[in-house]
C-alpha positions, 0 to 999 in steps of 0.5 A, spaced: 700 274 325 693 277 325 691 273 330 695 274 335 695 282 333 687 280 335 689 277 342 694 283 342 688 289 342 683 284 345 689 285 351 689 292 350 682 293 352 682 288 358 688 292 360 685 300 360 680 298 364 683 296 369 685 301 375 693 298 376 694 299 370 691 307 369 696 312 369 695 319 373 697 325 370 700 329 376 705 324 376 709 326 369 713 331 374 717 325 378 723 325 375 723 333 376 723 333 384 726 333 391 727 326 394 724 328 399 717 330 396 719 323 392 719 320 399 713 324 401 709 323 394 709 315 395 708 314 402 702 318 401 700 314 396 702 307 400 696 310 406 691 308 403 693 301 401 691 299 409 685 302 409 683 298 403 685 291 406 680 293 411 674 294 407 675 286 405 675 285 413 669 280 411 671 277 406 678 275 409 675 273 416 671 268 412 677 265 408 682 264 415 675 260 417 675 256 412 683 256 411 683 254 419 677 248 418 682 245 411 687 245 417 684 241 421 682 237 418 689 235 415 689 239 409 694 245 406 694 252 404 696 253 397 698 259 394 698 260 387 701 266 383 705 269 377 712 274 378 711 279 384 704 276 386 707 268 385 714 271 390 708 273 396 706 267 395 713 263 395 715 268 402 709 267 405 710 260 404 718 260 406 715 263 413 710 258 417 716 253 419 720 257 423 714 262 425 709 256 427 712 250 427 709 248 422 711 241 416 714 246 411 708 242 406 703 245 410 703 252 407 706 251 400 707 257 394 707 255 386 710 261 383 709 261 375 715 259 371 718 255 378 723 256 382 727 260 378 722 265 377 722 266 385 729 270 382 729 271 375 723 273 370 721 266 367 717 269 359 709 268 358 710 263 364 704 267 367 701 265 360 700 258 361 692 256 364 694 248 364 701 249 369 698 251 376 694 245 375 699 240 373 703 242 379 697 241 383 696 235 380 704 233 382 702 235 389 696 231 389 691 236 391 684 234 395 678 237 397 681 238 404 686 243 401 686 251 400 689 253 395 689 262 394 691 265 387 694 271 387 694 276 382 693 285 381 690 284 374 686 278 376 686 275 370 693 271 370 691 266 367 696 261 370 692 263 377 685 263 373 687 255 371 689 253 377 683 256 381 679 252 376 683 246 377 682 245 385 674 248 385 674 243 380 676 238 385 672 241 390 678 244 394 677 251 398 679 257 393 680 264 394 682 270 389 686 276 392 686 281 386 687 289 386 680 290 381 674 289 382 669 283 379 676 280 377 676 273 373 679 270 379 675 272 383 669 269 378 673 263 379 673 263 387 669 261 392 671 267 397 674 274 393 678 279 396 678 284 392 683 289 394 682 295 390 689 300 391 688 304 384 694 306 380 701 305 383 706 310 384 709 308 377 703 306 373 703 299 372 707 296 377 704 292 381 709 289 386 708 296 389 701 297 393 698 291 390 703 287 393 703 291 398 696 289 399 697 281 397 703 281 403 698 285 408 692 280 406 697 274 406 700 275 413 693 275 416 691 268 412 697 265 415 697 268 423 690 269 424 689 261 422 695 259 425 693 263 432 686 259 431 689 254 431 693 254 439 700 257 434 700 262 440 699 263 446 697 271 450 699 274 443 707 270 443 710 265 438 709 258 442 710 253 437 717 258 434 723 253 431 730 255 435 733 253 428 739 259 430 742 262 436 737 268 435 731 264 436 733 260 441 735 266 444 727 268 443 724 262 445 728 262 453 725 269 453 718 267 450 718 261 457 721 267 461 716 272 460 710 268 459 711 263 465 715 268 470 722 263 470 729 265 471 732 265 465 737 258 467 731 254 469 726 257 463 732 253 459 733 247 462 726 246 461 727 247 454 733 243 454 728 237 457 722 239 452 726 238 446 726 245 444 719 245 444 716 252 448 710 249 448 712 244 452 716 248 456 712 253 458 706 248 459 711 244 465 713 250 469 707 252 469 703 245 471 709 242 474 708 236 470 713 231 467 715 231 460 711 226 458 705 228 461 705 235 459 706 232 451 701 227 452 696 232 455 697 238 449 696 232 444 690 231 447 688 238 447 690 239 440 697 242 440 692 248 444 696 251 450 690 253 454 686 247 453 692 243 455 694 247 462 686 248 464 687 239 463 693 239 468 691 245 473 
């Protein structure tokens, strides 16, 4: 009892000095008003959670670099976090196959406590240092892999276990914390600090901290993957038609981006696979389906690279 009385107040103090956690005095009127000024009062707040993703513009833009060359060389992005955190990861994750196509184990989300922890709060499981790592260890973690924690305190010490873990392994780390000189971001080769100060209801975070991890996250995975020739003048290419809505887009998207009827923008789908890629690199070449595959190959999947080759 008396030591964990110790970590308790040792807790406390860590806490008090964080902004996430600080409080403001000129919110204990809330529950005493409108809606509408409710409404108004947290969209104020929220403004400036925009302005506080971009003052780490650098150290975001070095991250989706270094992200990009681990993907081209054949290596993961992995995110790691706990609770809100960990389930920023999780949808980020969830959202690159249909999006771009992607091996659903090329962008991966770990969140403390596991799969039930996506739903349900799973106790301390944020607490554990050693099971980050252990997942990692399952997944079978290199040096040519990314792997992203993420954590409003900074100092979950589930992400801060397994930022050690991989930086050990000489994987590439990155921190995304919402106070300054965080653990995590010690930890980390590239820290994207994004400082969002007291939430709109003092300690919880999944509010423009996760706002801002989400913000921060979206750029990591787009702005890769459009390096990496996921899209084409500023369109999804490599979308998966996985329902009659996506199918409908990517008959639009060959529409719109090659200037075809809409009957003969869908057989080119049909003769390419599904692939918009394909499709669009055959209307707009007049090549075969297997010359236009071959040529995108050897472009890298890049769709300009590939329609500047048969032109």
């Amino acid at each position: 009892m008396p030591n964990e009385h110790a970590r308790l107040t040792a807790l406390l103090d860590v806490l008090s000095s964080l902004g996430t956690e600080a409080s403001s005095t000129e919110r204990g009127d809330l529950d005493l008003l409108e809606t509408a000024e409710l409404v108004r009062r947290m969209n104020a707040e929220d403004h400036g959670v925009p302005a506080a993703v971009g003052e780490r513009s650098a150290e975001i833009a070095a991250a989706v670099d270094a992200i990009t060359e681990r993907f081209r060389a054949g290596g993961r992005l992995i995110y790691l976090g706990a609770g809100t955190a960990g389930r920023v990861g999780v949808l980020d994750a969830s959202e690159c196959p249909p999006t771009f196509g992607t091996d659903p184990a090329m962008v991966v989300g770990l969140i403390a406590g596991g799969e039930t922890a996506i739903r349900s709060a799973v106790e301390n499981a944020e607490d554990d240092d050693a099971a980050a790592a252990d997942s990692l260890r399952e997944l079978g973690l290199t040096d040519r892999d990314a792997v992203v924690g993420i954590s409003a305190s900074g100092r979950t010490p589930y992400v801060v276990g397994g930022l050690e873990f991989a930086r050990g392994l000489g994987a590439l780390t990155v921190a995304i914390a919402s106070n300054p000189a965080s653990e995590i971001g010690a930890v980390a080769e590239i820290a994207i600090e994004v400082v969002t100060g007291p939430e709109f209801i003092s300690g919880s975070t999944r509010l423009k901290s996760g706002t801002a991890q989400k913000l921060v996250v979206n750029m990591l995975t787009t702005l890769s993957m459009i390096k990496l020739g996921k899209t084409y003048h500023g369109v999804m290419v490599d979308l998966q038609a996985t329902n009659e809505k996506l199918r409908a887009r990517s008959i639009r998207t060959v529409t719109e981006l090659t200037g075809a009827g809409v009957e003969d923008s869908a057989a080119a789908l049909d003769a390419a696979g599904g692939s918009v890629k394909l499709a669009i690199l055959m209307i707009a070449t007049g090549a075969s389906p297997e010359a236009s595959a071959r040529a995108l190959d050897e472009a890298d999947g890049v769709l300009r690279v590939a329609i500047a080759a048969l032109s």
